[in-house]
N, C-alpha and C positions, 0 to 999 in steps of 0.2 A: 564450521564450528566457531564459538564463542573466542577460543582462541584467534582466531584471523583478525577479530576484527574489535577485541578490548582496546586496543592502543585509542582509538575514535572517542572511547566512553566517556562521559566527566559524571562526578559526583551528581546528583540529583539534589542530595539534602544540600549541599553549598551554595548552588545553582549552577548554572550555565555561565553570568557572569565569571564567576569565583574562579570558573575552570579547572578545578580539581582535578587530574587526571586521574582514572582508576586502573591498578593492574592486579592481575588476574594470576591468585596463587594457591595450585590445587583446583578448588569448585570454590573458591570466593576471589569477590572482586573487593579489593580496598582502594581507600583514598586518603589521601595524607593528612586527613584531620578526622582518622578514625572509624568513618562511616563504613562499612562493609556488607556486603548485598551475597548470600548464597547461590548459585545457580540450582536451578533444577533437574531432576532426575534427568529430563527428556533434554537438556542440554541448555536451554533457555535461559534469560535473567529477569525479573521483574525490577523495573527501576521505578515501579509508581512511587509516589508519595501520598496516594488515597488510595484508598480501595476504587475499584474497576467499578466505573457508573452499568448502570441496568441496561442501558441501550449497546453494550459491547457485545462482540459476535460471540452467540453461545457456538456450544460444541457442535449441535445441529447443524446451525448455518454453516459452521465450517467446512462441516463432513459436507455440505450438498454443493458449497466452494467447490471444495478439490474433487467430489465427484464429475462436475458440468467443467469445470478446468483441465481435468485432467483429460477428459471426453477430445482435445482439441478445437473445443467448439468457435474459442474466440484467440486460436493463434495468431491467425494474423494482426491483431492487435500487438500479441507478445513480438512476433517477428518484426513488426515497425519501428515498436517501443528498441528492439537489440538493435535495429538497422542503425538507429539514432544513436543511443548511447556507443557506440563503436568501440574501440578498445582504450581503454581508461581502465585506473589502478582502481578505483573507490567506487563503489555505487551504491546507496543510502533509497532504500524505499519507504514511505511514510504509508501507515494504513495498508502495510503489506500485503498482510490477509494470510493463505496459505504460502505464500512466498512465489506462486506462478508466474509472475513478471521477471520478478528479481532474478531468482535461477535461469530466466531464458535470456538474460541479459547478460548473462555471466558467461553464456559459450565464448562468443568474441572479447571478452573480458578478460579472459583465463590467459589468452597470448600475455599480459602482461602480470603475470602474477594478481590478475582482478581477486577482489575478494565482495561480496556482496552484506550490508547489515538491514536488519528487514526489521522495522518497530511499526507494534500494533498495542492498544490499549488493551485485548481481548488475550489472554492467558492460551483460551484455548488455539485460539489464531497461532500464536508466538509458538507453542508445543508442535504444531503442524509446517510453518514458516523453519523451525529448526531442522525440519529433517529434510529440506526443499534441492537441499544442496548442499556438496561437502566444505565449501566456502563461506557458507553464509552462517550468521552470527544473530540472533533471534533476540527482541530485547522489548519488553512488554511496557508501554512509555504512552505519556499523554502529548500526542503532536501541538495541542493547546496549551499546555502549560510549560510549555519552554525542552527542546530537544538535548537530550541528554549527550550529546554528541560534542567533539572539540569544535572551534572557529575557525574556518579555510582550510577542512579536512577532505571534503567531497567533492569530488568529481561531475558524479552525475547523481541529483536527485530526483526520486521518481515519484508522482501524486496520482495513482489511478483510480478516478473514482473516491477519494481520498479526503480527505479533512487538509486542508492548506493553512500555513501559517506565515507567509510570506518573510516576514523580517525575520524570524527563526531561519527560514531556506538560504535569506540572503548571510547568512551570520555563518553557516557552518560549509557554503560553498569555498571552493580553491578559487583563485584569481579569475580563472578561465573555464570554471565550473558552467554548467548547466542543470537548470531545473527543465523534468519533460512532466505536464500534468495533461491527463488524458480523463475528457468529458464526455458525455452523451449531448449528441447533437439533435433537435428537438423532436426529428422520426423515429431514434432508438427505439428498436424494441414497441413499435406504437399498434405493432399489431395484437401482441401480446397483453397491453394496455389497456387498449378498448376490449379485450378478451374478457379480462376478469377485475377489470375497476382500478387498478393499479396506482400508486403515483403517478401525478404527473410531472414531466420534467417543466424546470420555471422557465420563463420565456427569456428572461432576462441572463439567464445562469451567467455565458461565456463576460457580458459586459462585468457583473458582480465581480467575475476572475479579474478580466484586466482593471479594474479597481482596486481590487485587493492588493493588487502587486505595483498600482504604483506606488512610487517613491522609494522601492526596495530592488524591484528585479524587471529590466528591459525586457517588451517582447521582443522574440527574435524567430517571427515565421511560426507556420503550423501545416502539418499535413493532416486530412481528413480519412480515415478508415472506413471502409463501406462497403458491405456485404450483404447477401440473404441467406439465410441460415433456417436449414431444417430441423425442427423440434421434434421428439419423439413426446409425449406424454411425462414420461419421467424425467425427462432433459429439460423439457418447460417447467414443471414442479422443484425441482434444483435451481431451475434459474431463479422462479420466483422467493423458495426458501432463499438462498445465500446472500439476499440483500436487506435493505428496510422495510423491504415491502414484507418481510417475515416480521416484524413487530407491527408494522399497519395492515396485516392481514388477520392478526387476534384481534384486535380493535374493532375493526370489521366486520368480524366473520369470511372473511373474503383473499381470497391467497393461492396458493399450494392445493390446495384440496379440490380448489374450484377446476381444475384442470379439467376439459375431458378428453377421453381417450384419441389415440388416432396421432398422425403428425399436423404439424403446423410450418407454414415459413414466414419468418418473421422479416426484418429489417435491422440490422445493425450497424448502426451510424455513431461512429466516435472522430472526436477529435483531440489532436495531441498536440498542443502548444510549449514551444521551446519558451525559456525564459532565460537572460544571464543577468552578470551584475552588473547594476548601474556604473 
C-alpha cells in the first residue's frame, strides 16, 4: 500500500533537489509548499509533471505482462534478482511494470519489515504494480526526469529491462545501497527473433551500461541467468505484446499476430549487474 512507503516521496513540482517531503493524509499526498497530488481509486499516485508520452505501456501490454509473468515463465530471473537483493528494509524498482520483480523480492524482505515502491511512467502499469503486493506502494513517475524519491533512502534498487538514470540511482541509494539492473544478453530470445523480425538487441548494450554509470555507481560483479524455455502460441504472443516490440510490430505489420501455432523453445539469456556507490 501507498502507505508503506509515502515517507521515500518528495514533492515533484519542487524537485528532487528541494526535497520536499510529502505525507500522505486520507487519499492525498501534500508537501509543505502546498503542492498535493490525489491518489487513485486503485491505490496508485501519479507524480508526473507531463502527461504520460505515447510510447508508455498501454493496458494491453500490461495485461500480456502479467499474463506471461504470472505463467512463471521467467522466475528464475525473479528468484536471482530476490537471491541478491536479500533481506533489506527498502527496495525501489524503476520501470516496474506489473510489479513481478519487486513483489518476489519482498518474500525475504518481509523478515525485516521490507516494504517495496514500484515507479512506472505508464498509469496503467502502476494500477497493476499496486495490487502486486500488500507492501508495495505504486507511483506513476518519469525515471528521466529526476526520481521523485528522498536522498540515501534505498537499499536495493532494481532496473529490469528498465530505463537507467544513473546519477538519480546514485542520489536516492543508502551508504551501502545497491543498484541490480538486469539486461538481455545478445542470444535472448534470438530464436524467437529470427521467428518474426523482431528487435534486435544492440551489440554494444552491456558497455553503453557500464558507461552510463561511470562516475556515479562502481561495478560490483554480475551473474548471468540462462535457460530454455518452452513457448506455447499464446505465451510467445504475450511475450511479444508486453514489450517494444508491441509498438515496432504496428510499424511493421509484424509482431503478435505473426505467431504460428504449436510450441516453441527459445533461449533466455539475461544478465544482472550489481552496482554500489562510488
Amino acid at each position: 500500500m501507498l502507505a508503506d512507503v509515502a515517507d521515500l516521496l518528495t514533492c515533484p513540482q519542487c524537485g528532487s533537489e528541494a526535497g520536499s517531503p510529502l505525507t500522505l493524509e486520507g487519499r492525498t499526498l501534500h508537501c509543505p509548499r502546498g503542492h498535493s497530488f490525489d491518489l487513485a481509486r486503485q491505490g496508485y499516485v501519479n507524480l508526473l509533471t507531463h502527461a504520460a508520452p505515447a510510447n508508455a505501456d498501454t493496458a494491453d501490454m500490461v495485461a500480456a505482462r502479467d499474463r506471461f509473468l504470472s505463467s512463471g515463465a521467467y522466475a528464475p530471473i525473479r528468484d536471482e534478482l530476490a537471491r541478491r537483493v536479500g533481506t533489506v528494509r527498502t527496495v525501489l524498482e524503476v520501470g516496474a511494470g506489473t510489479g513481478y520483480y519487486l513483489a518476489g523480492c519482498l518474500g525475504p524482505a518481509t523478515a525485516a519489515g521490507g516494504r517495496g515502491l514500484a515507479l512506472d511512467i505508464s498509469p496503467a502499469a502502476a494500477r497493476r504494480a499496486a495490487r502486486a503486493h500488500p507492501r508495495i506502494g505504486a507511483v506513476v513517475a518519469d525515471t528521466w526526469a529526476g526520481l521523485p524519491v528522498r536522498s540515501g533512502s534505498v537499499d536495493v534498487l532494481l532496473a529490469v529491462f528498465a530505463p537507467r538514470n544513473p546519477a538519480e540511482f546514485a542520489r536516492v541509494l543508502a551508504p551501502q545501497g545497491r543498484v541490480l539492473v538486469a539486461l538481455p544478453l545478445p542470444d535472448h530470445l534470438a530464436e524467437l527473433r529470427a521467428e518474426l523480425g523482431l528487435l534486435d538487441i544492440e551489440a554494444d548494450k552491456e558497455s553503453r551500461l557500464l558507461a552510463q554509470f561511470a562516475g556515479h555507481l562502481q561495478p560490483a560483479g554480475h551473474v548471468d541467468v540462462r535457460f530454455e524455455l518452452t513457448l506455447s502460441a499464446p505465451a510467445a504472443q504475450d511475450l511479444v505484446a508486453m514489450g517494444p516490440n508491441a509498438f515496432h510490430g504496428r510499424k511493421r505489420d509484424s509482431g503478435a499476430d505473426d505467431v504460428e501455432a504449436g510450441p516453441r523453445t527459445v533461449t533466455v539469456a539475461v544478465r544482472i549487474r550489481a552496482f554500489t556507490r562510488s
